[in-house]
MIPA-245870 format. One record per residue (C-alpha): residue number from 1; z, x, y; residue in three letters. Coordinates in pm, 1 decimal. Layout:
REM residues N
@n->NUM&c3->Z&c1->X&c2->Y&res->Ala;
...
END
This chain:
REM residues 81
@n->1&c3->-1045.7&c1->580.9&c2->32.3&res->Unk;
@n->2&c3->-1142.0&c1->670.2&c2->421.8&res->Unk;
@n->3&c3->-816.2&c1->603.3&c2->590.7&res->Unk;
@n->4&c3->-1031.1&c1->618.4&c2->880.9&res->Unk;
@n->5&c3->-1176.3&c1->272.4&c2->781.8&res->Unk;
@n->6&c3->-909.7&c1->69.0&c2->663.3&res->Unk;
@n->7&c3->-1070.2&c1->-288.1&c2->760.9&res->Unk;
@n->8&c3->-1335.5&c1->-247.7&c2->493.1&res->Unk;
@n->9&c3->-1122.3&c1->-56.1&c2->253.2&res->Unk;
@n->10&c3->-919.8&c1->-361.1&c2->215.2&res->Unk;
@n->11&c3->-1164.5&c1->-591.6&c2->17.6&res->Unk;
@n->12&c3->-1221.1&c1->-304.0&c2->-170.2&res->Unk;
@n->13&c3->-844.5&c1->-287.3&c2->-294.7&res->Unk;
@n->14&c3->-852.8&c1->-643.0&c2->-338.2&res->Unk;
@n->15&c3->-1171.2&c1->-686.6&c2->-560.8&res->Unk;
@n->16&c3->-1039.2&c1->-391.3&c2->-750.4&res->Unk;
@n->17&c3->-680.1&c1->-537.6&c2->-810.6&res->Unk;
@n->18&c3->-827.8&c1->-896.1&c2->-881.9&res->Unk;
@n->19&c3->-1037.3&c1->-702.1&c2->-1160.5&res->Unk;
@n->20&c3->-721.2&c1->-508.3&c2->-1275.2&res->Unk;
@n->21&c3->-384.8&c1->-640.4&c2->-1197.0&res->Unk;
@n->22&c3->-223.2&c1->-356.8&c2->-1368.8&res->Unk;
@n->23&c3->-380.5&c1->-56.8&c2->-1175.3&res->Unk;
@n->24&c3->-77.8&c1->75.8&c2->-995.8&res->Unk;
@n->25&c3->-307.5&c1->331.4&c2->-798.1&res->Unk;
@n->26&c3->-476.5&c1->13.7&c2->-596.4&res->Unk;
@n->27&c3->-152.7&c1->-170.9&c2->-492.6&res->Unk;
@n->28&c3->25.0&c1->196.3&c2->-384.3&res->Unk;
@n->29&c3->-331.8&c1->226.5&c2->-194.3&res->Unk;
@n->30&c3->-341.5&c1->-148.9&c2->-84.0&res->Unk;
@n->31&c3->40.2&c1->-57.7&c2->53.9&res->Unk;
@n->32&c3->-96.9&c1->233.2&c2->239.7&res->Unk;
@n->33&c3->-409.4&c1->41.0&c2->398.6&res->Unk;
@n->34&c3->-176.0&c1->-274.3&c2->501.5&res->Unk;
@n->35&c3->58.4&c1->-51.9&c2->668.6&res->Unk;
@n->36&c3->-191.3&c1->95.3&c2->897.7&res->Unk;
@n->37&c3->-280.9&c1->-254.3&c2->991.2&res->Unk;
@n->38&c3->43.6&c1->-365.7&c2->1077.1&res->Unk;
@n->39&c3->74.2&c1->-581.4&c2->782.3&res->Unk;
@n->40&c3->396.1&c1->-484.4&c2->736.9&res->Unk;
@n->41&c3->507.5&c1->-819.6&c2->484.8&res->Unk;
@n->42&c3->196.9&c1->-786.8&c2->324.2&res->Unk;
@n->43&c3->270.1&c1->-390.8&c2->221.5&res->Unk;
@n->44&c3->587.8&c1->-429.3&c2->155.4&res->Unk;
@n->45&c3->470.7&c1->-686.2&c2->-148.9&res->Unk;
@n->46&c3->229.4&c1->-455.5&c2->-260.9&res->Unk;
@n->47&c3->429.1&c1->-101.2&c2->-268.8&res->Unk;
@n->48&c3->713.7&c1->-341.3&c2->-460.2&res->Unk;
@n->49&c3->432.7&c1->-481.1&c2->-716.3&res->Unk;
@n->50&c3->310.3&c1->-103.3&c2->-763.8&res->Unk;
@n->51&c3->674.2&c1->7.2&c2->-855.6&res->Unk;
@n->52&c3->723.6&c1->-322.7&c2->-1045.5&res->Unk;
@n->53&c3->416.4&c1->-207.7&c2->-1273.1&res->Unk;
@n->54&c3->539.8&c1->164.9&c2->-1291.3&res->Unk;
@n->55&c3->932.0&c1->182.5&c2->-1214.3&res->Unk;
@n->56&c3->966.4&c1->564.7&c2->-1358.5&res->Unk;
@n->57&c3->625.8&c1->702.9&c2->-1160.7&res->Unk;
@n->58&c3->740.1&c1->865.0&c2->-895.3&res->Unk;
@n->59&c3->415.3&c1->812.5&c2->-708.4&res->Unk;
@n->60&c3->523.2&c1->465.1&c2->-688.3&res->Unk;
@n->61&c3->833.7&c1->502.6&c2->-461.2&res->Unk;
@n->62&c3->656.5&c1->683.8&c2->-186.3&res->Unk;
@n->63&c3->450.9&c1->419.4&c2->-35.7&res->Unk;
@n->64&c3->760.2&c1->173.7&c2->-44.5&res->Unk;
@n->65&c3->935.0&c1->459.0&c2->152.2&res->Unk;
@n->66&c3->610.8&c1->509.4&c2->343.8&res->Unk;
@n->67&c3->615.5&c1->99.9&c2->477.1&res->Unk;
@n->68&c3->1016.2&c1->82.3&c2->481.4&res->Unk;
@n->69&c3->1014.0&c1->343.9&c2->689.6&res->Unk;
@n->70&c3->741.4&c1->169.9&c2->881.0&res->Unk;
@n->71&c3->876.8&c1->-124.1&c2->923.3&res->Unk;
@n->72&c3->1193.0&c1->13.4&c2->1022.0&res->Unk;
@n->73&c3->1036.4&c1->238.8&c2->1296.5&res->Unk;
@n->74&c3->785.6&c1->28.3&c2->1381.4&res->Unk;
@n->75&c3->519.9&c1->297.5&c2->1338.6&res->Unk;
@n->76&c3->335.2&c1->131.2&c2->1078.1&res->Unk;
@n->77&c3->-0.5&c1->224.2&c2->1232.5&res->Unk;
@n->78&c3->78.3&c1->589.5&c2->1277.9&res->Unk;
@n->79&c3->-150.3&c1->664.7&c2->904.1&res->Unk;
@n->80&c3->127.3&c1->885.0&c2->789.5&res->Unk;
@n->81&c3->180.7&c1->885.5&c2->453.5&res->Unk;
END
């Protein structure tokens, strides 16, 4: 994923998770992509759903840090992950 291009990564994520509801990878990516946009509601659902699907994944927890964090600075377009 081009982080640089978030706007057309986003169908992307969503074809992908419509084709595979379980693929924890797309929603923690899907998180990521919606935070840059300032999508902050939107992210937040998705980084839960990702640690819904894999609660003991670590991976999981860091982009519902990443758009908490976000949300509470209100940096959610800074990229940072």
């Amino acid at each position: 994923m081009d982080l640089n291009l978030p706007q057309e990564a986003l169908p992307l994520l969503q074809s992908s998770i419509a084709r595979a509801p379980s693929a924890v990878a797309c929603y923690c990516n899907l998180a990521t992509v919606l935070k840059i946009l300032r999508r902050f509601d939107e992210a937040l659902a998705a980084a839960r759903r990702a640690v819904e699907l894999a609660p003991n994944e670590p991976a999981t927890h860091l982009p519902l840090a990443s758009v908490l964090l976000a949300i509470e600075t209100g940096r959610g377009g800074a990229g940072r992950m």
